[in-house]
N, C-alpha and C positions, 0 to 999 in steps of 0.2 A: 504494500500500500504506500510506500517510500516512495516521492517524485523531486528529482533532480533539480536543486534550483541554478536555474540558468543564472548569469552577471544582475542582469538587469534583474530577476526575479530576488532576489538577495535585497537589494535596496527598496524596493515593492512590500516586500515581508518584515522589512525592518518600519515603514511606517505603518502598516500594521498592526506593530508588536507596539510603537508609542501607541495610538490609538487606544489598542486590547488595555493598558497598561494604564492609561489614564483613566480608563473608562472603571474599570476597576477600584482606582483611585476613589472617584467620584461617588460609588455605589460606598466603599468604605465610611466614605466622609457622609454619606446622608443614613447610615444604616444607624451613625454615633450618634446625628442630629436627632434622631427618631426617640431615640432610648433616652437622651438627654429630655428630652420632651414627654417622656410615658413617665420618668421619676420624677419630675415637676407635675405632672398630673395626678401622680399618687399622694404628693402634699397634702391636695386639697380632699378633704375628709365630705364624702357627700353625705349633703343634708338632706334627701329625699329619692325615693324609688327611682325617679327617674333622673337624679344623677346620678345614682349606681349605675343603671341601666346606660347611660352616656358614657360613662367610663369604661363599664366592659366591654361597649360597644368599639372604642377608641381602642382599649387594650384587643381587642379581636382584630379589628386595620389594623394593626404595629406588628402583631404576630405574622398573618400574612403576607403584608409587605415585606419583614424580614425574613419569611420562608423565601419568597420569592428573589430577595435581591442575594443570600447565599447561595441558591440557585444559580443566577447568572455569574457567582463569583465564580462558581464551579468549571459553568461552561468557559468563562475570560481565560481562567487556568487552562482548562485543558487545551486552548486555543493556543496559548503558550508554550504548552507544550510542544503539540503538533508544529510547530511554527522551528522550533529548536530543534526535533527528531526529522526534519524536511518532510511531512505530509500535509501540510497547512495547505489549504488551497483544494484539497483532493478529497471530495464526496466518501465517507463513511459507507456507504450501501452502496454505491454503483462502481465505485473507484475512477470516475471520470473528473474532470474539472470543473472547481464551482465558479461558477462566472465572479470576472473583477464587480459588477454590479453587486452580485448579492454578497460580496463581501466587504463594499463599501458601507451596504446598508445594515448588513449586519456580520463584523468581522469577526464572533465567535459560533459562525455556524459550523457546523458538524457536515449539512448535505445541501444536495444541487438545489434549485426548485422542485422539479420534477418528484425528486424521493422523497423531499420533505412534505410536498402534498398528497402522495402514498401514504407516507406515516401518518400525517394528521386523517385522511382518511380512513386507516385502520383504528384511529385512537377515536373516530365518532359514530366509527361502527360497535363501540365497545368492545374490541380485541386489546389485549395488554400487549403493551409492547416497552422495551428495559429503558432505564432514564435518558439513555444515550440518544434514543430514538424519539424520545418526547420529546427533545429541546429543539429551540425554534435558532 
């Protein structure tokens, strides 16, 4: 599944990897803001049902958003990885090339378009399919 990076592809993969790298950054920095924000919210002692209910509510958003942005930490990694072992670029299920497009729009994808709307089609048909395959 190893693809040869050509001169020019070497310097292509390196902005990339800032990209991947900041982008990462960023998710860091707003996952700290999040929490920093849920133990100011636990200060304030509610004084009625329905600011308990507003507060689990906010703690229920903060949990899923932090499921979700460890998530992308995961896939930023792996993209890093791929990027350092020369497979970066190279579709996970087809082994073909993922277009410069969808790697501008999204540089820690795993698959082409094509497989990746297979997979998402398999995943609303209700077929499980392993975390690798879920990420977008």
């Amino acid at each position: 599944m190893k693809t040869k990076m050509k001169n020019g592809s070497k310097s292509k993969f390196a902005s990339y990897r800032k990209v991947l790298e900041a982008k990462a950054e960023e998710v860091r920095r707003s996952m700290s803001a999040q929490k920093a924000a849920q133990v100011v919210a636990r200060l304030d002692c509610p004084s009625d049902e329905g600011d308990l209910s507003q507060q689990h509510h906010e703690e229920w958003i903060f949990l899923n958003r932090n499921t979700i942005d460890i998530k992308l930490l995961r896939q930023i990694a792996d993209a890093l990885q791929r990027i350092d072992h020369g497979a970066y670029g190279t579709c996970m299920e087809c082994e073909e090339p993922i277009s410069t497009k969808r790697l501008d729009a999204v540089p820690w994808a795993r698959y082409c378009v094509t497989c990746q709307e297979k997979i998402a089609d398999r995943i609303s048909h209700g077929e499980t399919v392993d975390e690798y395959q879920e990420a977008r």
